[in-house]
N, C-alpha and C positions, 0 to 999 in steps of 0.2 A: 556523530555524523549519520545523516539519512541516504539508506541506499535509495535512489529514485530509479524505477523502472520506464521506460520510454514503451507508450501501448504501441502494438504493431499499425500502422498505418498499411490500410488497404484499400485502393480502389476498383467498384464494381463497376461493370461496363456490361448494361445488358437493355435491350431496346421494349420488355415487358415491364411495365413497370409494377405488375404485381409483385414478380420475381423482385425485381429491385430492392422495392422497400420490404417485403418480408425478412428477405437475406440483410440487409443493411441494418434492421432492428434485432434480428436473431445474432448477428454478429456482437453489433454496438455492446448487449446486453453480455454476453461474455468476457467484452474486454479488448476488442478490436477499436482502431478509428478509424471508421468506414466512411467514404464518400463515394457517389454515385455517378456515373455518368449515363444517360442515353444514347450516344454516340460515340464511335471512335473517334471522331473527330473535334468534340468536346473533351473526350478522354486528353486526347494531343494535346489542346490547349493546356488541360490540367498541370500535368506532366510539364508543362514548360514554365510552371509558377512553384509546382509544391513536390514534393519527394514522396515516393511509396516504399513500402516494402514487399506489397505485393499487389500486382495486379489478375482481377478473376474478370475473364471476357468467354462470353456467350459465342459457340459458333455460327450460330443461325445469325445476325447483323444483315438490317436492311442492305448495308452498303458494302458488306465485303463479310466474305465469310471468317470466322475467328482465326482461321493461320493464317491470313492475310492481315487482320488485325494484329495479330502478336506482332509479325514481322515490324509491321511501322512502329506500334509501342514500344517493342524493347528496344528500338534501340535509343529510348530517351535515359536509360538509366544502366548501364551492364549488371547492376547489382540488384537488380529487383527482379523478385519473383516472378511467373507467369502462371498462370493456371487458365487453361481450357476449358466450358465448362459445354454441357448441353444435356436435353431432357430428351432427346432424340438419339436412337442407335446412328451408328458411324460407320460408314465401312470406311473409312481412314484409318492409318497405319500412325499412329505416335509413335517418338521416338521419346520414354521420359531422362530428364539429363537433371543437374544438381536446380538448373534454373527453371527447367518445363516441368509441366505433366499435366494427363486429361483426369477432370472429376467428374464423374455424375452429377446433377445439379441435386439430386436428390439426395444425396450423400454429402453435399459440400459442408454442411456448419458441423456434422459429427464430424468427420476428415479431417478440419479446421482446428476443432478446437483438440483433436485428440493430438495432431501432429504440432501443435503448436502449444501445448500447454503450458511449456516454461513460461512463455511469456506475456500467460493470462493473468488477467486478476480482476477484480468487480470493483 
């Protein structure tokens, strides 16, 4: 009998779309199934068709800043991930918990792959 591994499904929410597809192919190629949105509000729709395990949203968002964003995401699934992400200092205060936490965008696919590694594979 073959153990099958399920890749981690993650979607990216980020209005740059250089960020987008670089992160999205740096992931893909580790072992992630990454899909992209350009808005939170395509994000929504997603989320109401297909399941994540984690979603990573930008705070800067034409239409709402990323805690504003989180807030409406999460609550499409209590079980998926969150991650914050921006290439800009903060002066916001996170709180991290089992479900949040802020990444550097510049640090996200090492982060990624180091805290996730169980469940990589090529």
């Amino acid at each position: 009998m073959t153990d099958i591994k399920k890749k981690m499904r993650i979607l990216i929410i980020d209005d740059n779309p250089g960020f987008l597809e670089s992160t999205h192919m740096a992931l893909s190629k580790i072992g992630f199934d990454c899909h992209n949105s350009r808005t939170v509000e395509q994000a929504q729709e997603l989320l109401q068709e297909e399941k994540f395990d984690l979603i990573i949203c930008n705070y800067f968002m034409p239409e709402c800043n990323g805690r504003e964003a989180l807030k409406k995401l999460g609550d499409s699934d209590p079980e998926c991930k969150l991650i914050l992400t921006s290439t800009y200092p903060l002066d916001v205060k996170f709180k991290k918990t089992d479900r949040f936490i802020f990444v550097d965008k510049l640090g996200l696919v090492d982060w990624l792959s180091e805290k996730y590694s169980e469940v990589l594979y090529v």
